[in-house]
PyMOL Python script that loads the backbone (N, CA, C, O; Angstrom):
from pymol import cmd

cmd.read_pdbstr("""\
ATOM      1  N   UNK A   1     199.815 -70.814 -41.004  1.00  0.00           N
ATOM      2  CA  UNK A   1     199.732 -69.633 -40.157  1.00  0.00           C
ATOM      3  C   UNK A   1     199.827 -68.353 -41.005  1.00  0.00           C
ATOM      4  O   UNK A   1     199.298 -67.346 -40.533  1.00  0.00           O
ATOM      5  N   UNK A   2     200.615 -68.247 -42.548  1.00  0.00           N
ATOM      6  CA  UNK A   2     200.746 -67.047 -42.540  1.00  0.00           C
ATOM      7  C   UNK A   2     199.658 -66.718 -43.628  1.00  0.00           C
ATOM      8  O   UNK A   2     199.139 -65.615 -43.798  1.00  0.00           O
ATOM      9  N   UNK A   3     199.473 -67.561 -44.145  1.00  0.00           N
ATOM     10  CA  UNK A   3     197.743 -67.766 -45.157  1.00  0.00           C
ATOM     11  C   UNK A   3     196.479 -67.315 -44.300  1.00  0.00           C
ATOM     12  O   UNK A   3     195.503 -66.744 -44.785  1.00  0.00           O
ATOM     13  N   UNK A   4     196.604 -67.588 -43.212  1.00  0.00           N
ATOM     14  CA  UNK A   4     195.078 -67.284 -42.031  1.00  0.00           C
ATOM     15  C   UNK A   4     195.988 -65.580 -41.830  1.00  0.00           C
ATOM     16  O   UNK A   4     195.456 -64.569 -42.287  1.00  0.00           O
ATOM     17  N   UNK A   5     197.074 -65.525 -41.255  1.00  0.00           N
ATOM     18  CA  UNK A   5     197.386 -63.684 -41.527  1.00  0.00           C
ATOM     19  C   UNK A   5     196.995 -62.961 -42.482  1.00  0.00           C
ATOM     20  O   UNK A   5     196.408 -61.883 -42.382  1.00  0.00           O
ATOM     21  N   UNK A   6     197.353 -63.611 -43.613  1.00  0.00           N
ATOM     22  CA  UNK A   6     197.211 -62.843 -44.955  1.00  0.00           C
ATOM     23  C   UNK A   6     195.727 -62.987 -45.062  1.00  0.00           C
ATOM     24  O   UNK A   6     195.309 -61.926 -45.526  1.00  0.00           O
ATOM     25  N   UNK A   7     195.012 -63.589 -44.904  1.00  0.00           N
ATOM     26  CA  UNK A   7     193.267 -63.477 -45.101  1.00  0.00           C
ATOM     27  C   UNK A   7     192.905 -62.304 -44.177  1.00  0.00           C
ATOM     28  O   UNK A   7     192.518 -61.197 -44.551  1.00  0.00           O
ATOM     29  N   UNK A   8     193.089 -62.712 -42.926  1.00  0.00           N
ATOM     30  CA  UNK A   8     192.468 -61.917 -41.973  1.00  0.00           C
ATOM     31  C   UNK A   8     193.212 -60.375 -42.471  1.00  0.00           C
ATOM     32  O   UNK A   8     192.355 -59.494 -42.523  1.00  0.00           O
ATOM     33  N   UNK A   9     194.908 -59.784 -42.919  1.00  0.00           N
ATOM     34  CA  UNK A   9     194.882 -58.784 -42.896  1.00  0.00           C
ATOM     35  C   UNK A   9     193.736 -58.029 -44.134  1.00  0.00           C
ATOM     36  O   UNK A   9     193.131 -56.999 -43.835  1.00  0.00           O
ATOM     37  N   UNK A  10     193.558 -58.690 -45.499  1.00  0.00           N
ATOM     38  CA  UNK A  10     193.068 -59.023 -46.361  1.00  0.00           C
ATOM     39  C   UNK A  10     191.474 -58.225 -46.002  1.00  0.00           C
ATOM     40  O   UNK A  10     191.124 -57.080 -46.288  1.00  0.00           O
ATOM     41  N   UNK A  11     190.878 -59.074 -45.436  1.00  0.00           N
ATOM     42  CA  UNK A  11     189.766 -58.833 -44.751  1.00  0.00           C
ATOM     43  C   UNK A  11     189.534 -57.157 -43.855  1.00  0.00           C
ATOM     44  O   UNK A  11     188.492 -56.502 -43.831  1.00  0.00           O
ATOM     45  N   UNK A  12     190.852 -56.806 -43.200  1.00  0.00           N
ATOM     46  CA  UNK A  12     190.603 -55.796 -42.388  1.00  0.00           C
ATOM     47  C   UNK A  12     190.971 -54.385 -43.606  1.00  0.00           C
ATOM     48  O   UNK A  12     190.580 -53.237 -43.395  1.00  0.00           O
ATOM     49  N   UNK A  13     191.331 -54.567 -44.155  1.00  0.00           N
ATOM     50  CA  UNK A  13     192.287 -53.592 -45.344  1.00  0.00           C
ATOM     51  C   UNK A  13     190.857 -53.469 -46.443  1.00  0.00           C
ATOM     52  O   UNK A  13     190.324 -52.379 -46.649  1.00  0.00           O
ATOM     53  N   UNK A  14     190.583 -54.183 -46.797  1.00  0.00           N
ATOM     54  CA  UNK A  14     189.209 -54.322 -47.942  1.00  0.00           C
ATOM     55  C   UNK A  14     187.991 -53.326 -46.693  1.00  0.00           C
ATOM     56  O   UNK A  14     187.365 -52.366 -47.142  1.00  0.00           O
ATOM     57  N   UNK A  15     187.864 -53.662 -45.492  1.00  0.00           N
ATOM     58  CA  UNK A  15     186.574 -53.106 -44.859  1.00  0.00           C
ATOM     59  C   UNK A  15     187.303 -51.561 -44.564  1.00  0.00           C
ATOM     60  O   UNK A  15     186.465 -50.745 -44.180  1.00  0.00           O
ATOM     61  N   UNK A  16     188.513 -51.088 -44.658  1.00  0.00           N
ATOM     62  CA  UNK A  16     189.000 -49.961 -44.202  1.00  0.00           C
ATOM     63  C   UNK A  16     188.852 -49.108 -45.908  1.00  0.00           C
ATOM     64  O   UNK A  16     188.276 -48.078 -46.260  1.00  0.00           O
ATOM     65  N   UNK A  17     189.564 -49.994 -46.545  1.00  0.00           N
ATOM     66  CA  UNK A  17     189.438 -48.871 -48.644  1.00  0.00           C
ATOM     67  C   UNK A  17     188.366 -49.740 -49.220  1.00  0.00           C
ATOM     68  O   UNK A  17     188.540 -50.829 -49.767  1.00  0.00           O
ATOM     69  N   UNK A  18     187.230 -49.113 -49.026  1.00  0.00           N
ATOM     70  CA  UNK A  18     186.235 -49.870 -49.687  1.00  0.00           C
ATOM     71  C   UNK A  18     186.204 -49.483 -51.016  1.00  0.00           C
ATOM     72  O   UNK A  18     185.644 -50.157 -51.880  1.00  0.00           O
ATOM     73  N   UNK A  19     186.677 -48.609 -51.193  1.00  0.00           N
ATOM     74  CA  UNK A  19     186.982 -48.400 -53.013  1.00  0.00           C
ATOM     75  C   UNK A  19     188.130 -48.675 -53.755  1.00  0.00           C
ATOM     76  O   UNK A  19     188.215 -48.466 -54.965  1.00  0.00           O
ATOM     77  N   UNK A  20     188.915 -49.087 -53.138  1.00  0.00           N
ATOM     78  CA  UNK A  20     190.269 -49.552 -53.524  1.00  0.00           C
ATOM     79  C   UNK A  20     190.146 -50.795 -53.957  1.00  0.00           C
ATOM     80  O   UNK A  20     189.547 -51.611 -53.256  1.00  0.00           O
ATOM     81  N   UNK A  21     190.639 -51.123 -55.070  1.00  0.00           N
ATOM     82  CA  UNK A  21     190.109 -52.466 -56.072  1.00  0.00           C
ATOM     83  C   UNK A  21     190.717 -53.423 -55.431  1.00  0.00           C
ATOM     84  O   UNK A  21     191.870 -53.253 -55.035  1.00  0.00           O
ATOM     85  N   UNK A  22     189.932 -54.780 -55.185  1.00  0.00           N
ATOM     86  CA  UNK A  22     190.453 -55.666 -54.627  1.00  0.00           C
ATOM     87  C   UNK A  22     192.025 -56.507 -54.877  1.00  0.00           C
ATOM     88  O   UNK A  22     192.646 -57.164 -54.043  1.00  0.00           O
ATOM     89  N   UNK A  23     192.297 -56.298 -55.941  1.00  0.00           N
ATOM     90  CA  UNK A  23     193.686 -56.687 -56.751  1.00  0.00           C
ATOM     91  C   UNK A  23     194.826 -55.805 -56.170  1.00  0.00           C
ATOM     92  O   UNK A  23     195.935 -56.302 -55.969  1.00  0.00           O
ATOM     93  N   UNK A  24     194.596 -54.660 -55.931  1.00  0.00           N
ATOM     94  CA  UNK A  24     195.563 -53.886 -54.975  1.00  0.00           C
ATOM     95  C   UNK A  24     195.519 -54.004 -53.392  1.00  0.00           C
ATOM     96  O   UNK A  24     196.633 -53.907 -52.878  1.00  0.00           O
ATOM     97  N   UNK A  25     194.501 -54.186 -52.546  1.00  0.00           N
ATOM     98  CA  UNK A  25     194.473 -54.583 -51.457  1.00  0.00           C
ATOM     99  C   UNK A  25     195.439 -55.697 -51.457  1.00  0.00           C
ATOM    100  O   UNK A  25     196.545 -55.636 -50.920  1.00  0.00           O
ATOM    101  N   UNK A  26     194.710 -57.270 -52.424  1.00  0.00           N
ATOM    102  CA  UNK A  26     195.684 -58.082 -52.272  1.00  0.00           C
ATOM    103  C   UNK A  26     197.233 -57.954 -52.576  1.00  0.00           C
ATOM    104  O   UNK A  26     197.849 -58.430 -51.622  1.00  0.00           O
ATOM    105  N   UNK A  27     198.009 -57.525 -53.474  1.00  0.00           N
ATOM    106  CA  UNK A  27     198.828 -57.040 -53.863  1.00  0.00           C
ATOM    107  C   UNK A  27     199.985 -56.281 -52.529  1.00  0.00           C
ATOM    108  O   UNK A  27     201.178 -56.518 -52.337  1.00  0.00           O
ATOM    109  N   UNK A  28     198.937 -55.219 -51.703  1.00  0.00           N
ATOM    110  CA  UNK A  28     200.153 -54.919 -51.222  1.00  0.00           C
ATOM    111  C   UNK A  28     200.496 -55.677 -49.465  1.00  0.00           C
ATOM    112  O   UNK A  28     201.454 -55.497 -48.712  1.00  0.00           O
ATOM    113  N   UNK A  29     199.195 -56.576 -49.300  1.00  0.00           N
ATOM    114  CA  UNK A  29     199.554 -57.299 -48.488  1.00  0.00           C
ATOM    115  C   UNK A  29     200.864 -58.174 -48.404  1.00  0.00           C
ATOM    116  O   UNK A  29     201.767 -58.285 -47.575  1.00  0.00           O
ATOM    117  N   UNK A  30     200.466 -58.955 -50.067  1.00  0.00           N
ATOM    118  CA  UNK A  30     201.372 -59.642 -50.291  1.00  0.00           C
ATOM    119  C   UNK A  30     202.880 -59.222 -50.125  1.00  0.00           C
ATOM    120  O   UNK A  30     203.697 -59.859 -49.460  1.00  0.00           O
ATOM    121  N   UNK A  31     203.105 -58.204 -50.735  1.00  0.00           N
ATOM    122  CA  UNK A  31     204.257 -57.780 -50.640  1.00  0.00           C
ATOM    123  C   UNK A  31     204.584 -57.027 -49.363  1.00  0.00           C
ATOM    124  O   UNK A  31     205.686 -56.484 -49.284  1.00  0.00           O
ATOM    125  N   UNK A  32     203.827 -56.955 -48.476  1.00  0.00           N
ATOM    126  CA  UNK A  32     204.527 -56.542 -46.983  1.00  0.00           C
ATOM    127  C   UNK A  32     204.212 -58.085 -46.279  1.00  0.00           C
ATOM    128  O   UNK A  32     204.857 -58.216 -45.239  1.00  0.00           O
ATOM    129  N   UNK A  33     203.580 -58.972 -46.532  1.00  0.00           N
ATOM    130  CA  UNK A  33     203.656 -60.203 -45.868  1.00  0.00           C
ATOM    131  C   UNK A  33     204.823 -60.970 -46.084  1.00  0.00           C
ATOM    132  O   UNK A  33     205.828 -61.085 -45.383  1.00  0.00           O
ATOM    133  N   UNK A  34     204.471 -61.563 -47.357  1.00  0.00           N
ATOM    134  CA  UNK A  34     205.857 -62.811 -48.095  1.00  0.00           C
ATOM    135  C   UNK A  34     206.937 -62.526 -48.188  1.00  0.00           C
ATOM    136  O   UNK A  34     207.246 -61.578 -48.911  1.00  0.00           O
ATOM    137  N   UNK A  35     207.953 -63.293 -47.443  1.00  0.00           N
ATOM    138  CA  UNK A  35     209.381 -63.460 -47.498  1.00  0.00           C
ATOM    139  C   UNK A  35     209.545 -64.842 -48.254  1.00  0.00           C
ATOM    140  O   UNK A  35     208.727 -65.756 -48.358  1.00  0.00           O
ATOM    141  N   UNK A  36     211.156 -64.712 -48.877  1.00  0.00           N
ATOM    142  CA  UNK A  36     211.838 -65.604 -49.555  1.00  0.00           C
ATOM    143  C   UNK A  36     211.448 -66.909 -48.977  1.00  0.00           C
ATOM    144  O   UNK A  36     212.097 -67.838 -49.459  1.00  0.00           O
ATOM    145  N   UNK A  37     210.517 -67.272 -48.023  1.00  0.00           N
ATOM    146  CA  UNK A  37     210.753 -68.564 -47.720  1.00  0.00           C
ATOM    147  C   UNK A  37     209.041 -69.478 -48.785  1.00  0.00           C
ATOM    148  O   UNK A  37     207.996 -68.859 -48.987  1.00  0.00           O
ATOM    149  N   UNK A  38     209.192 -70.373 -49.062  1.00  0.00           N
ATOM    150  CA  UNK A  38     208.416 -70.792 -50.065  1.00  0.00           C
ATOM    151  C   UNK A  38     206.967 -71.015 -48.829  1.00  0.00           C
ATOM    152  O   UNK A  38     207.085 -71.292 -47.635  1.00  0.00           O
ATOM    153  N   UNK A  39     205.805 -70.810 -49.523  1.00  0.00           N
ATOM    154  CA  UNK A  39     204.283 -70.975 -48.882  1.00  0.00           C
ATOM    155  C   UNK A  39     203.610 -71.637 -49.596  1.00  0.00           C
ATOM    156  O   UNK A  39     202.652 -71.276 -50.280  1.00  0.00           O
ATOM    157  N   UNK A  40     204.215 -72.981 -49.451  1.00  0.00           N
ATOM    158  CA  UNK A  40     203.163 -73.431 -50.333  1.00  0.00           C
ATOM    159  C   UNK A  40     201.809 -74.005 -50.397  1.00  0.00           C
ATOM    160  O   UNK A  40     201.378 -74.707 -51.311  1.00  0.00           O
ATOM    161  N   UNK A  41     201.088 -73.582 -49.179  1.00  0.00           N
ATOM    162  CA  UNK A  41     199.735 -73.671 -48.462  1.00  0.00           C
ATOM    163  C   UNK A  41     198.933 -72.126 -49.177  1.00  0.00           C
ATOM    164  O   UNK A  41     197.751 -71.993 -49.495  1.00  0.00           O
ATOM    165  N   UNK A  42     199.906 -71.243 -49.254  1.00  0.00           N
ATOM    166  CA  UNK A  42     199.242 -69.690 -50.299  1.00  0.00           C
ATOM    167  C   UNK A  42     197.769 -70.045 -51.133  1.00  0.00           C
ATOM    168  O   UNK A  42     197.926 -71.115 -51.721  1.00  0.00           O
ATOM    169  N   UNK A  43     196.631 -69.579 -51.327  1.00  0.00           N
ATOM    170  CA  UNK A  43     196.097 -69.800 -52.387  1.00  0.00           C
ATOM    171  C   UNK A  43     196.250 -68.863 -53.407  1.00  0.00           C
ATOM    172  O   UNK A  43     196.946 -67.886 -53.134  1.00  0.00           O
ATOM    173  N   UNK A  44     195.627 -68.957 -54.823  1.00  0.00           N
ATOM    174  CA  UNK A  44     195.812 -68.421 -55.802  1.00  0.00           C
ATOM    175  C   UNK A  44     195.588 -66.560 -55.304  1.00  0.00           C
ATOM    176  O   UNK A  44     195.060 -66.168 -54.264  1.00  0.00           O
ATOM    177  N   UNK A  45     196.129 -65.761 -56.332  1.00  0.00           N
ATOM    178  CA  UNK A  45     195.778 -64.300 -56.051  1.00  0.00           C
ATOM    179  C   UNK A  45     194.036 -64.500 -56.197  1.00  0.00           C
ATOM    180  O   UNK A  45     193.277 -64.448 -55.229  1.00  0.00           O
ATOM    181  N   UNK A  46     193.619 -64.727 -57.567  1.00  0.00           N
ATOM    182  CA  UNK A  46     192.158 -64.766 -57.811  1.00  0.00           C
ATOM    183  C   UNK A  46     191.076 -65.079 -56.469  1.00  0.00           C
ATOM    184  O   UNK A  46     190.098 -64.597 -55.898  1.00  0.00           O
ATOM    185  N   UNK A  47     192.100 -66.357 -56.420  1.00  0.00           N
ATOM    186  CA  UNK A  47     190.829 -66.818 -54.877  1.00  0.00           C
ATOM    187  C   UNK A  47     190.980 -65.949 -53.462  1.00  0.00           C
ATOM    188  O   UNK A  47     190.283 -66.127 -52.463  1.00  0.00           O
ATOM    189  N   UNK A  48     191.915 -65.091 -53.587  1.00  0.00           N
ATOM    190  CA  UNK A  48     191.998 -64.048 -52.497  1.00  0.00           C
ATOM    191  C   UNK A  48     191.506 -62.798 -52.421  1.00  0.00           C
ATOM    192  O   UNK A  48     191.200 -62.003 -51.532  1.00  0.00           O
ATOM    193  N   UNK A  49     191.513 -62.854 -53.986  1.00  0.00           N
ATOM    194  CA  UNK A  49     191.027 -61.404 -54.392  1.00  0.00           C
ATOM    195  C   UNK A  49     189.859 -61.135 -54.765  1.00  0.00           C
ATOM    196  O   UNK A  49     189.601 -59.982 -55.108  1.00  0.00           O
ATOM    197  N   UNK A  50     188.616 -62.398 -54.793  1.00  0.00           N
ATOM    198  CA  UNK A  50     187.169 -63.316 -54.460  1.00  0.00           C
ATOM    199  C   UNK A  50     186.893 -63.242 -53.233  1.00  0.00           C
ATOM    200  O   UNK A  50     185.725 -63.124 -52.864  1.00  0.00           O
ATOM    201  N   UNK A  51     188.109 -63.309 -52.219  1.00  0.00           N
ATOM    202  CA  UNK A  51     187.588 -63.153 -50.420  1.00  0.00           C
ATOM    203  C   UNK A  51     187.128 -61.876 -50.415  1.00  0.00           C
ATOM    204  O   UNK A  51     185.944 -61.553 -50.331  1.00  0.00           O
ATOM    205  N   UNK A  52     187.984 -61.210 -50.497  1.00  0.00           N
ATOM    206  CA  UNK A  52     188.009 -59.904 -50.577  1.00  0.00           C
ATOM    207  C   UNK A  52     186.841 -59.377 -50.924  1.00  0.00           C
ATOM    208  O   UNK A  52     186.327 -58.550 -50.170  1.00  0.00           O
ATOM    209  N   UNK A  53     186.253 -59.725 -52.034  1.00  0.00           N
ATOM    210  CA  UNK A  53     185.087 -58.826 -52.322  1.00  0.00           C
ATOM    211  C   UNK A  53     183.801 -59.742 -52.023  1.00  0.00           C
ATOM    212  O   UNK A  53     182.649 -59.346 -52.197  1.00  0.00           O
ATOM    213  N   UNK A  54     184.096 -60.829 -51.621  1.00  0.00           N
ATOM    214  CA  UNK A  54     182.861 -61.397 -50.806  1.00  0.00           C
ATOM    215  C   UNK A  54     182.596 -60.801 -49.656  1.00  0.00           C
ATOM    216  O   UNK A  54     181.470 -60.544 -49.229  1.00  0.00           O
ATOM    217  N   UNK A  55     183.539 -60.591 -49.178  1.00  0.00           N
ATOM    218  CA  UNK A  55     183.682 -59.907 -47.850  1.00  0.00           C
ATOM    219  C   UNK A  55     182.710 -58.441 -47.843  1.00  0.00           C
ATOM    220  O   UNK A  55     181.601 -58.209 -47.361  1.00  0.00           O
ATOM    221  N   UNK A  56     183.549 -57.710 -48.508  1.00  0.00           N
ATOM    222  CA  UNK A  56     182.952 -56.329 -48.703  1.00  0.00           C
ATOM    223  C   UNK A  56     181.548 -56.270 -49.322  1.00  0.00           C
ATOM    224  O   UNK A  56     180.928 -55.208 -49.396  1.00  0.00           O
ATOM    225  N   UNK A  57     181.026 -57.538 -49.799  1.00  0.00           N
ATOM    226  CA  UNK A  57     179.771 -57.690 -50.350  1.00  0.00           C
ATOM    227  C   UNK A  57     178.966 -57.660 -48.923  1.00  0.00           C
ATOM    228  O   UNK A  57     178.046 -56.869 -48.714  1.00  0.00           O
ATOM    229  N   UNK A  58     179.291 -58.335 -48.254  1.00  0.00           N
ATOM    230  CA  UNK A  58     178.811 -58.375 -46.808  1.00  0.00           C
ATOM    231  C   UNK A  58     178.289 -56.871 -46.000  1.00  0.00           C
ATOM    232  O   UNK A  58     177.343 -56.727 -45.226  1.00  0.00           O
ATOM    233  N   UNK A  59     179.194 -55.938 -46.455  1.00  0.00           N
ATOM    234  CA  UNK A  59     179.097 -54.389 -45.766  1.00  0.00           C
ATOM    235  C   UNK A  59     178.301 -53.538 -46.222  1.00  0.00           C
ATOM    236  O   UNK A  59     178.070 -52.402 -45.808  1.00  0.00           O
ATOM    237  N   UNK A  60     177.651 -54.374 -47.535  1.00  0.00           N
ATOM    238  CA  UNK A  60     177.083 -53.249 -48.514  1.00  0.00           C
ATOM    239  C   UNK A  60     175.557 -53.099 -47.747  1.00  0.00           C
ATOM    240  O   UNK A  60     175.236 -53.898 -46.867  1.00  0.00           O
ATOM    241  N   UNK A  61     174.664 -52.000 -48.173  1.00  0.00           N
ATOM    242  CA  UNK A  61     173.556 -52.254 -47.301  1.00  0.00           C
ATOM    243  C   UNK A  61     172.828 -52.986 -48.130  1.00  0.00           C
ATOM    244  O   UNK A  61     173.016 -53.046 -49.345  1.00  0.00           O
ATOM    245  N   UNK A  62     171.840 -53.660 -47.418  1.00  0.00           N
ATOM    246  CA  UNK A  62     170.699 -54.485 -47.949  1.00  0.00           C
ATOM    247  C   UNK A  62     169.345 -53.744 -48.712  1.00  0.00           C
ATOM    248  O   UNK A  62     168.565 -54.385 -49.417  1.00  0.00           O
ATOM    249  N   UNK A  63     169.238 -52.505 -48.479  1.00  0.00           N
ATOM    250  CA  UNK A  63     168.081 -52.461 -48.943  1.00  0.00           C
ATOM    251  C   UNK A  63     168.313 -50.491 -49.370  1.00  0.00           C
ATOM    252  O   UNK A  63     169.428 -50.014 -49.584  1.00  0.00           O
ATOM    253  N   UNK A  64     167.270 -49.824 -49.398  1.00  0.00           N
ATOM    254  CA  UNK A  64     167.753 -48.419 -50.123  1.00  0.00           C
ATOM    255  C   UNK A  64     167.336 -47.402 -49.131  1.00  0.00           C
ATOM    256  O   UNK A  64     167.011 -46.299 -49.572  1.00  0.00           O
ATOM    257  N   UNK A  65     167.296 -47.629 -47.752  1.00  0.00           N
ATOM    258  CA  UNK A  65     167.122 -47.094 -46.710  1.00  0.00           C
ATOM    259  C   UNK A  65     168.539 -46.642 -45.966  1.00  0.00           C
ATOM    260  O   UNK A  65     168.903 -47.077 -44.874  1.00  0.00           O
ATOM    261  N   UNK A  66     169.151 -45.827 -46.656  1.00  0.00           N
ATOM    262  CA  UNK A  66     170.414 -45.009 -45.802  1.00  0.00           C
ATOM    263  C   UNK A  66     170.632 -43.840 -46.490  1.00  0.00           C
ATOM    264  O   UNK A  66     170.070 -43.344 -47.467  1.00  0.00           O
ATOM    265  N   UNK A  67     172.176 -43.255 -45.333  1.00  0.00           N
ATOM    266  CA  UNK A  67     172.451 -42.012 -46.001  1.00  0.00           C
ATOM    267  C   UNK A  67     173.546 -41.912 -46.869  1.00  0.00           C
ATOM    268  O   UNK A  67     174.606 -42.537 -46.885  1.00  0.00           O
ATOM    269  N   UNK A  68     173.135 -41.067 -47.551  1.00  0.00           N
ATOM    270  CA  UNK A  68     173.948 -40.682 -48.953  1.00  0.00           C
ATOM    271  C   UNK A  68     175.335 -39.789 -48.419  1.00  0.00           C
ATOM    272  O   UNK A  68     175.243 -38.563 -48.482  1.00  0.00           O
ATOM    273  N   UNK A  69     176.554 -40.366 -47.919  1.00  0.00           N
ATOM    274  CA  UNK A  69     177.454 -39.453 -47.724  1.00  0.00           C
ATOM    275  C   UNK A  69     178.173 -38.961 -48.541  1.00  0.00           C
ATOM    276  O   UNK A  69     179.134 -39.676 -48.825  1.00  0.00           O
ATOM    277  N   UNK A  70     178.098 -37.694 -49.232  1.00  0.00           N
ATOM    278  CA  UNK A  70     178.432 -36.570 -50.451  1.00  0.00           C
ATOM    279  C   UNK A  70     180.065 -36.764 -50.528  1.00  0.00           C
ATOM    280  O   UNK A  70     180.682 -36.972 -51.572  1.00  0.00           O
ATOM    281  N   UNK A  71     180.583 -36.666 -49.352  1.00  0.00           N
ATOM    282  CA  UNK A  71     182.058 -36.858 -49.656  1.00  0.00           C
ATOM    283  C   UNK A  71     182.617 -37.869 -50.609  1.00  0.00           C
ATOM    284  O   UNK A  71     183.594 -37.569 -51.295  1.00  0.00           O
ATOM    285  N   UNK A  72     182.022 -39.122 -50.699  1.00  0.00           N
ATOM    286  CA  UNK A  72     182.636 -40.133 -51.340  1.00  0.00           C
ATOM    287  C   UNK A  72     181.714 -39.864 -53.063  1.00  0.00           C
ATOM    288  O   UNK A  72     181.921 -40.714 -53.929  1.00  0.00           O
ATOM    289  N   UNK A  73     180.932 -38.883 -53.331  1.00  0.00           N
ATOM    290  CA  UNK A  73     180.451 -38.693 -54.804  1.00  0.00           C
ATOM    291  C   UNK A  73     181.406 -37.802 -55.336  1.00  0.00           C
ATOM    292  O   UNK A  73     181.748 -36.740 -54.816  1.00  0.00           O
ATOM    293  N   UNK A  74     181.910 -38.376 -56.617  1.00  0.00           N
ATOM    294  CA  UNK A  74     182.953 -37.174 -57.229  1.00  0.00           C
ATOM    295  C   UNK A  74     182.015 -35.435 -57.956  1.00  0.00           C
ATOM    296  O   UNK A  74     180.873 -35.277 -58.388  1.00  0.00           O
ATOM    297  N   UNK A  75     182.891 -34.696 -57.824  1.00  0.00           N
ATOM    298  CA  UNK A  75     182.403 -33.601 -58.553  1.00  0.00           C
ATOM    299  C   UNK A  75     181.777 -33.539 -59.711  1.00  0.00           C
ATOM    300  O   UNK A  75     182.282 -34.080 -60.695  1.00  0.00           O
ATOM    301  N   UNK A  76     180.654 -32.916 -59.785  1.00  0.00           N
ATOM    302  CA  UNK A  76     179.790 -33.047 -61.091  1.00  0.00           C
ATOM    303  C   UNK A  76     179.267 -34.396 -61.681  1.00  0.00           C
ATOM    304  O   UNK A  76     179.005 -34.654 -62.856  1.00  0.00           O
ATOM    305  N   UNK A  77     179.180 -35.187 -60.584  1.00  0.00           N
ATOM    306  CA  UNK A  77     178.535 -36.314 -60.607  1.00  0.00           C
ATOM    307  C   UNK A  77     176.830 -35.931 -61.384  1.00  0.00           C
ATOM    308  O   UNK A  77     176.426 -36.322 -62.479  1.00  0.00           O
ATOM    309  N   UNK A  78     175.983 -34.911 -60.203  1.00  0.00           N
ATOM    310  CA  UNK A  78     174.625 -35.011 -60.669  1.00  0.00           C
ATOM    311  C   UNK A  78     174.674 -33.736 -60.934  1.00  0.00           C
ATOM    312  O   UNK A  78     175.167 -32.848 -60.239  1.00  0.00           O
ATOM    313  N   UNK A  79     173.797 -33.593 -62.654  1.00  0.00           N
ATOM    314  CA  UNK A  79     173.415 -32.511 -63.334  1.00  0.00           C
ATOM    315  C   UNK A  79     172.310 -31.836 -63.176  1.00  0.00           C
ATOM    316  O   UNK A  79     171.361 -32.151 -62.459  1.00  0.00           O
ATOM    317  N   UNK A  80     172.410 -30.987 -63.784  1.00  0.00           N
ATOM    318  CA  UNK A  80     170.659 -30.568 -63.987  1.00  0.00           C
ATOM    319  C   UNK A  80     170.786 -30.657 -65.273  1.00  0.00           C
ATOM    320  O   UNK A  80     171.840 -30.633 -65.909  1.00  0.00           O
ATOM    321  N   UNK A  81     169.257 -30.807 -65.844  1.00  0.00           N
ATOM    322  CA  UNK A  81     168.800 -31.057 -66.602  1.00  0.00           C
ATOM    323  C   UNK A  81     167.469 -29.483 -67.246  1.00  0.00           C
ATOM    324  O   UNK A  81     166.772 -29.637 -68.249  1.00  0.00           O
TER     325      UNK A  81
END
""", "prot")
cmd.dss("prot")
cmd.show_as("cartoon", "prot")
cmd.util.cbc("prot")
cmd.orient("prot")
């Protein structure tokens, strides 16, 4: 039960900080999920932190037909030349 929590929160946290590296998503789940009691059904961090960006692979668009929202480009990204 708390492995299917920890995926699913996993899952909702990765589609909310899509730039937030998957190793920290997992990370602070973990540590607001797991208590002292042993899980030993848990899988590895790696293989969680593989959901994670399978997942978000899923959200990305398919093809080069969208919009460019400026907020998420940092400053002085594009030059002139």
């Amino acid at each position: 039960m708390v492995v299917t929590r920890i995926k699913c929160l996993a899952k909702q946290k990765a589609s909310m900080n899509v730039f937030k590296p998957a190793s920290e998503v997992v990370n602070d789940i973990l540590l607001n999920e797991l208590t002292d009691t042993p899980c030993p059904s848990l899988p590895c961090l790696d293989s969680l932190q593989r959901t994670v960006n399978s997942f978000r692979q899923q959200l990305r668009p398919q093809d080069l037909e969208f919009d460019l929202e400026m907020e998420h480009v940092p400053d002085k990204f594009f030059w002139k030349m």
